[in-house]
BAROKE-543211 format. One record per residue (C-alpha): x, y, z; residue in three letters; residue number from 1. Coordinates in steps of 0.02 Angstrom, whole numbers. Layout:
<rs>
<r <X,Y,Z>,"ala",NUM> ...
</rs>
This chain:
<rs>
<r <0,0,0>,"unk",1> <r <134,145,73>,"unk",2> <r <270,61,-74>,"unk",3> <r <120,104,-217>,"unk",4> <r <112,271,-148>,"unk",5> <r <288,317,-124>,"unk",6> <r <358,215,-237>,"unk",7> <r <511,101,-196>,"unk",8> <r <631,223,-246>,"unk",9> <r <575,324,-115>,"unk",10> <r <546,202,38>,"unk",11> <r <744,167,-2>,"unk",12> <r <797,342,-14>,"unk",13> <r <712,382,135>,"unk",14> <r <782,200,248>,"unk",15> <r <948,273,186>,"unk",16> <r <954,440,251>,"unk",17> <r <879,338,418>,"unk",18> <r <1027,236,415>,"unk",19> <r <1148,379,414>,"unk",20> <r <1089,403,616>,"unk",21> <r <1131,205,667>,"unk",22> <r <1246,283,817>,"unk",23> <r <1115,387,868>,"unk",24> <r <1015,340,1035>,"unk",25> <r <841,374,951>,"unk",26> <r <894,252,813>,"unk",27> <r <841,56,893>,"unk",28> <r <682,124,954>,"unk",29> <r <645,186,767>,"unk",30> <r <680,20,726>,"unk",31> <r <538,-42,820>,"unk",32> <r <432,87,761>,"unk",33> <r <441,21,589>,"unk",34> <r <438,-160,643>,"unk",35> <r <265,-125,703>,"unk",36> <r <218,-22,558>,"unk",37> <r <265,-170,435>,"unk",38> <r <102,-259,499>,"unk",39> <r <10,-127,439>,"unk",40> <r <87,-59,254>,"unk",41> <r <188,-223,239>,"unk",42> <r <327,-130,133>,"unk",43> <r <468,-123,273>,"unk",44> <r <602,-231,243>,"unk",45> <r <652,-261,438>,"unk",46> <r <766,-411,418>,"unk",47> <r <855,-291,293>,"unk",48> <r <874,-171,426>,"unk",49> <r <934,-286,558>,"unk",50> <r <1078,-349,448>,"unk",51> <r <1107,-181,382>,"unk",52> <r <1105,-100,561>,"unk",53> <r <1229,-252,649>,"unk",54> <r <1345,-213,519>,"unk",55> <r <1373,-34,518>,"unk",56> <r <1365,-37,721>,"unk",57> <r <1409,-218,773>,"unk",58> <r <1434,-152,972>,"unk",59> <r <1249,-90,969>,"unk",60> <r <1158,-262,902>,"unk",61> <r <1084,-306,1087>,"unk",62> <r <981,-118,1042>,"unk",63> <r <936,-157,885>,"unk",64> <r <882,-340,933>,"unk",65> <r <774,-298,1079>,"unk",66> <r <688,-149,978>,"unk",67> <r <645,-231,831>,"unk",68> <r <578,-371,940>,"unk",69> <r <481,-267,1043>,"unk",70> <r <412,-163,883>,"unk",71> <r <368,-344,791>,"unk",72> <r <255,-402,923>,"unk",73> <r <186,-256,983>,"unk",74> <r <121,-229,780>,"unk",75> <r <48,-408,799>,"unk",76> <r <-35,-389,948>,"unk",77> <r <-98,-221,881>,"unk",78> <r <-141,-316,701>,"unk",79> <r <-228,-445,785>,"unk",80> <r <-325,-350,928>,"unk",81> <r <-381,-229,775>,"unk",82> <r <-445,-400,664>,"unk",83> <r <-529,-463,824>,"unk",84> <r <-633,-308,844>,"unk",85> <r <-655,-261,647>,"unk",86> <r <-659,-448,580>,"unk",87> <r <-648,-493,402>,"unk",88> <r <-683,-312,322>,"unk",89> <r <-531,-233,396>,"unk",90> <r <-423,-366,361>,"unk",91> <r <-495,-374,143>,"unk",92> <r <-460,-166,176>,"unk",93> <r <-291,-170,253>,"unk",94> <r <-223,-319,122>,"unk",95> <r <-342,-348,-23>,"unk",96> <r <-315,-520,-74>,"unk",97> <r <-268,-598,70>,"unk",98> <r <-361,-737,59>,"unk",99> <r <-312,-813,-103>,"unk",100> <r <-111,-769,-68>,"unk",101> <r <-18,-928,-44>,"unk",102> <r <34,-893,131>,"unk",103> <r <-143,-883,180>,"unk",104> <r <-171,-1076,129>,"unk",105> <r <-25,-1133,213>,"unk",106> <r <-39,-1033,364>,"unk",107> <r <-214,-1112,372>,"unk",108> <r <-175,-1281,352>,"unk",109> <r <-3,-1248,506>,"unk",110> <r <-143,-1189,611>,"unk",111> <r <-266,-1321,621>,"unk",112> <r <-131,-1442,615>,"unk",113> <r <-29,-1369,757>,"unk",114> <r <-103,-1221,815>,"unk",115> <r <5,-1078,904>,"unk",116> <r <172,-1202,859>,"unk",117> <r <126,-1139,693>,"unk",118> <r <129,-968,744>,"unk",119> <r <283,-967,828>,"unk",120> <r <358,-1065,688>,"unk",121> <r <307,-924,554>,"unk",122> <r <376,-796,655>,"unk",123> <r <528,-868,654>,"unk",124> <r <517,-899,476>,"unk",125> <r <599,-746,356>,"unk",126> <r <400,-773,268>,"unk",127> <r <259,-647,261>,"unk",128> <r <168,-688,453>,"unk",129> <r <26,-569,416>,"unk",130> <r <-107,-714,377>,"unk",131> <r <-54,-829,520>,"unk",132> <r <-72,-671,652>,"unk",133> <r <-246,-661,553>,"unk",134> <r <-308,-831,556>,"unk",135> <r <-277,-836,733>,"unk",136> <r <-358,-685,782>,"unk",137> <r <-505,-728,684>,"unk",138> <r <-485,-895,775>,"unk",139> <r <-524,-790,945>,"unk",140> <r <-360,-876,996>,"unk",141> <r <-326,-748,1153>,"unk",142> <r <-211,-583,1107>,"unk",143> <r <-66,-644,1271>,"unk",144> <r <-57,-795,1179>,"unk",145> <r <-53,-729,1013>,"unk",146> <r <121,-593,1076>,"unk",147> <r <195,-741,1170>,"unk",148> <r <227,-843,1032>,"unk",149> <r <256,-718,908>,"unk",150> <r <383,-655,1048>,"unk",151> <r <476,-805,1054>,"unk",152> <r <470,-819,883>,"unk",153> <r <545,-658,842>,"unk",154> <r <692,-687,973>,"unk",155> <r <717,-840,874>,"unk",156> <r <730,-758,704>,"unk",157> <r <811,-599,755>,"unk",158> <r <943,-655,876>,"unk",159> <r <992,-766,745>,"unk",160> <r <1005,-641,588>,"unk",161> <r <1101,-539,738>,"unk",162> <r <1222,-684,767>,"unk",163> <r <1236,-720,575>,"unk",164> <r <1266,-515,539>,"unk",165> <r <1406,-506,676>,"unk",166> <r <1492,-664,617>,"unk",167> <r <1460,-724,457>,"unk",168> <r <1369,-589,347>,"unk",169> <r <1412,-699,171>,"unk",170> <r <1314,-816,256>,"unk",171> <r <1145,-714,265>,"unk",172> <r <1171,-659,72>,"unk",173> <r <1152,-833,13>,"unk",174> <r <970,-834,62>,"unk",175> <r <873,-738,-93>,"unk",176> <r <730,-646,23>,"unk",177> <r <866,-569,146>,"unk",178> <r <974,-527,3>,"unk",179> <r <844,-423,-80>,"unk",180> <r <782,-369,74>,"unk",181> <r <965,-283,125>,"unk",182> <r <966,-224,-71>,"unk",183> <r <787,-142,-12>,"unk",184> <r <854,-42,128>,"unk",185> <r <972,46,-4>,"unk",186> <r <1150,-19,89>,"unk",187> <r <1207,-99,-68>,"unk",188> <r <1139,-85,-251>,"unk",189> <r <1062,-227,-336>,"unk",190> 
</rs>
């Protein structure tokens, strides 16, 4: 939605003059910011800025870990709370489609077959998590449940993209989704 409008050209302009301030103190909570705002324009490339942020200021990771932690669940919670109240309409408003996108299917089929496991598994996964957060808030599946296992989830994935960034960034750019998503944040050209 946000990409359409500003065009991609722009979202990386703009994540690179925000990278210019990584040794500032306002910078890891920024990063949370936009982890939570990624549930709701689903254009921010936040593995991208992980990586990208580890590697200019490898001392600081622990910040930029926690943050974008923090800022992933607390856009879940505030994803799912909003389909539990709203339902179905806000969900066809906020990601037209999202019912016949792949993801959707599987995350379905995870769910019934394992239930929050699959949750926690798919926020550990470097995959798009917005259906499984929505097929378990339209589940009624209870929102403390819903952050804790996104929360572990995200500790998962993110303390180990922090671990890969600080010692083995070639690593990380074998894997085609982070690769683009660092190219996305505008550190290195495509």
């Amino acid at each position: 939605m946000v990409a359409t409008a500003m065009g991609w050209k722009t979202l990386q302009r703009l994540i690179r003059a925000l990278q210019g301030y990584i040794q500032r103190p306002w910078y890891p909570p920024l990063l949370g910011l936009l982890a939570a705002a990624d549930h709701f324009v689903v254009v921010v490339p936040t593995d991208g800025l992980l990586i990208t942020a580890v590697l200019a200021a490898p001392r600081r990771w622990p910040a930029f870990f926690a943050w974008l932690t923090l800022g992933s669940v607390l856009g879940a919670l505030l994803l799912a709370a909003t389909i539990q109240i709203y339902g179905t309409p806000f969900l066809e408003w906020l990601l037209p489609g999202i019912h016949a996108d792949p993801f959707w299917k599987l995350s379905t089929r995870w769910i019934d077959e394992f239930g929050l496991w699959a949750l926690l598994a798919v926020a550990a996964l470097p995959i798009f998590q917005h259906p499984a957060i929505a097929i378990a808030a339209l589940a009624e599946i209870p929102l403390s449940k819903i952050a804790l296992f996104i929360f572990v989830g995200r500790v998962l994935k993110y303390g180990a993209l922090s671990g890969l960034a600080l010692r083995a960034p070639e690593v990380l750019m074998r894997f085609k989704g982070l690769r683009k998503e660092v190219r996305e944040t505008g550190a290195c050209e495509p």
